[in-house]
GUPAZA-69301 format. One record per residue (C-alpha): x, y, z. Coordinates in pm, 1 decimal. Layout:
BEGIN
{{X; Y; Z}}
...
***
This chain:
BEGIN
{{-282.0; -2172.2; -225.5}}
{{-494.7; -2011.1; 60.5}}
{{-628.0; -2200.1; 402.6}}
{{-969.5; -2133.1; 249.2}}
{{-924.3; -2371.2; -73.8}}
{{-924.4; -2635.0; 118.5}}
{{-1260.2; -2633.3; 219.5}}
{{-1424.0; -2474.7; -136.6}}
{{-1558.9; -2799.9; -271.1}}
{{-1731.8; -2846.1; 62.9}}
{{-1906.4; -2533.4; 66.0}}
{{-2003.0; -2547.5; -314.1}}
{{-2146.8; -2917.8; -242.5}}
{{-2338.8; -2758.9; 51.7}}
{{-2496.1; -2479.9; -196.9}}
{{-2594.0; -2701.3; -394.6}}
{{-2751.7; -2919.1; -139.0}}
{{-2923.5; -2602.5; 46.8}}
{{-2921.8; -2255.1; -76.1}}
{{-2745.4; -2088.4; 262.9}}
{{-2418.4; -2158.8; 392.1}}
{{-2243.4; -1973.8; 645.7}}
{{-1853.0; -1955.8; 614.2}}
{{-1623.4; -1862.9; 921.3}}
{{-1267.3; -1838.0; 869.0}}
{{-972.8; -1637.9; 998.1}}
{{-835.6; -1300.3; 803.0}}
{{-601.9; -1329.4; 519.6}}
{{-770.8; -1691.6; 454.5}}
{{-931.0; -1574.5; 124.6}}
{{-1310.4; -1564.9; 205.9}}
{{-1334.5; -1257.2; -25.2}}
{{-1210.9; -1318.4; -304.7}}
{{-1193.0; -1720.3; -378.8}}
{{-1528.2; -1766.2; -289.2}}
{{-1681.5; -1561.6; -521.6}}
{{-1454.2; -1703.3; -801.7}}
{{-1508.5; -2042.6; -733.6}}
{{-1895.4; -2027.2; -760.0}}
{{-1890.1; -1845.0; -1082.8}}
{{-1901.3; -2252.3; -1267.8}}
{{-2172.2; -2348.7; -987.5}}
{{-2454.7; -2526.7; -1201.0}}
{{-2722.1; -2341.2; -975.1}}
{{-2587.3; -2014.2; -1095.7}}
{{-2693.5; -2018.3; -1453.1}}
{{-2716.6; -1704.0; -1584.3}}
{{-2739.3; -1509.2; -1269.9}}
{{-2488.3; -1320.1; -1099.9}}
{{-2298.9; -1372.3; -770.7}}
{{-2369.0; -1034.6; -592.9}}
{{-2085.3; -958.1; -269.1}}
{{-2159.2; -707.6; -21.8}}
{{-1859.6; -556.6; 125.3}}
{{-1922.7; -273.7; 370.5}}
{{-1627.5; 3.0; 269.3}}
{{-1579.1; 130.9; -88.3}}
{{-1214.1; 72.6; -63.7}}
{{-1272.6; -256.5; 1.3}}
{{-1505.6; -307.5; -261.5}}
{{-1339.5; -185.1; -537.5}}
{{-980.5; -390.5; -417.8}}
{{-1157.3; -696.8; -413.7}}
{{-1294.8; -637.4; -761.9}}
{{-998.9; -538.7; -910.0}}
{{-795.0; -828.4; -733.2}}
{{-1017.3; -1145.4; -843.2}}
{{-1065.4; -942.1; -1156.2}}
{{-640.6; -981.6; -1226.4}}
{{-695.6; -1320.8; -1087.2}}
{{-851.9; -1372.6; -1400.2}}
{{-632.6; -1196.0; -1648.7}}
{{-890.5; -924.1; -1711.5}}
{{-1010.2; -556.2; -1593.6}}
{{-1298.4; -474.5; -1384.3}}
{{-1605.5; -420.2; -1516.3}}
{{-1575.9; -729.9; -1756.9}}
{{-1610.8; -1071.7; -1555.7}}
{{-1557.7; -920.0; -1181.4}}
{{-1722.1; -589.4; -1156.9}}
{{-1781.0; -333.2; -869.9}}
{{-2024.7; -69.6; -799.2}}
{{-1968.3; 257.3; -546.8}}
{{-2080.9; 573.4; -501.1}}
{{-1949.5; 801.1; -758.7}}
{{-1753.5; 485.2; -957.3}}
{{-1922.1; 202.9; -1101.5}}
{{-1734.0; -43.7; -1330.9}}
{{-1978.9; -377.7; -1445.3}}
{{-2118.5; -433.8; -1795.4}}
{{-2336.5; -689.7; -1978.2}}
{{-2035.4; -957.5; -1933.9}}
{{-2013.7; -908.6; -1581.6}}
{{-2113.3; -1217.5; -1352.1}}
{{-1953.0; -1140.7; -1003.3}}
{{-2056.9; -795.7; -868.2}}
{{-1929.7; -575.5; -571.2}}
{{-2100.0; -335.0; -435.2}}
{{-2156.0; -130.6; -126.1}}
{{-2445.9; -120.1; 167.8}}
{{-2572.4; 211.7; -15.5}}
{{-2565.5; 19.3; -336.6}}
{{-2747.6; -273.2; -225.2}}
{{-3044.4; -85.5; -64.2}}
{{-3089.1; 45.1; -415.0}}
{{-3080.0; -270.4; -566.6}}
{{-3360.5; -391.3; -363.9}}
{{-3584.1; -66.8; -407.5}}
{{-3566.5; -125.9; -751.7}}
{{-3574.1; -504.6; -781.8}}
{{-3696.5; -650.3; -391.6}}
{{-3669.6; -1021.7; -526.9}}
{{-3301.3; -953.8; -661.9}}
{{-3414.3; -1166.0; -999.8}}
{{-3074.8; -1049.7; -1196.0}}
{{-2872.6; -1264.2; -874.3}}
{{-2824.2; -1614.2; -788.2}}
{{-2615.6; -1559.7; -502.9}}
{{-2593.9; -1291.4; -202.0}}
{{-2229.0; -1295.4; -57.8}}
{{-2227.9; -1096.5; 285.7}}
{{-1840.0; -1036.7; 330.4}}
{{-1705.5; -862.6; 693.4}}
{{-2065.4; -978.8; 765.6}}
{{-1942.7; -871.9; 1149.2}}
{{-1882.8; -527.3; 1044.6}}
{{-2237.5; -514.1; 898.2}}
{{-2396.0; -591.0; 1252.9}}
{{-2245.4; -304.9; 1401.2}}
{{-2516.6; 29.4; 1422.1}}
{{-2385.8; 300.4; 1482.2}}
{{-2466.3; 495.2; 1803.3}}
***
């Protein structure tokens, strides 16, 4: 059990009540990978999937593999991830990881996002950082 499961039905009540929530916890409490997994039964998700930004490739691709174990299977089935040069996700996928590169491609192709129900900013901090 993680300090973050605690507080999980709280945040999936307040999703379902309003369609933004912003989650603050400390490292290691397991914002990046229970969250994701615990919104993949949310009723507002229907057939949509849960999209997570994570800002380093390394990053993505450990978190995608990690909830993806969490769930007995390999990436690219239920958990996927997509990087530059390495993409595993298919047809069954419903919780997707993918880069800052990634994402601006997503919305050139598709601005509204229609295939996602969900926009997970993880290290959101490390986002807000430009470099010099």
């Amino acid at each position: 059990m993680l300090p973050i499961d605690d507080i999980l039905p709280n945040l999936k009540a307040a999703l379902e009540a309003h369609n933004t929530a912003l989650l603050q916890a400390p490292p290691g409490a397991g914002k990046t990978t229970r969250v994701p997994l615990a919104l993949l039964d949310a009723p507002w998700r229907g057939d949509g999937r849960i999209l997570m930004l994570e800002p380093r490739r390394l990053a993505a691709r450990s978190a995608a593999r990690f909830m993806a174990r969490q769930l007995g299977e390999k990436p690219g089935q239920t958990v996927g991830y997509r990087t530059r040069l390495d993409t595993k996700v298919s047809s069954a996928t419903r919780i997707e990881v993918v880069t800052e590169g990634i994402l601006t491609r997503l919305i050139q192709n598709d601005p509204m996002l229609e295939a996602y129900s969900a926009v997970l900013f993880d290290e959101f901090h490390e986002l807000l950082i430009a470099p010099k």
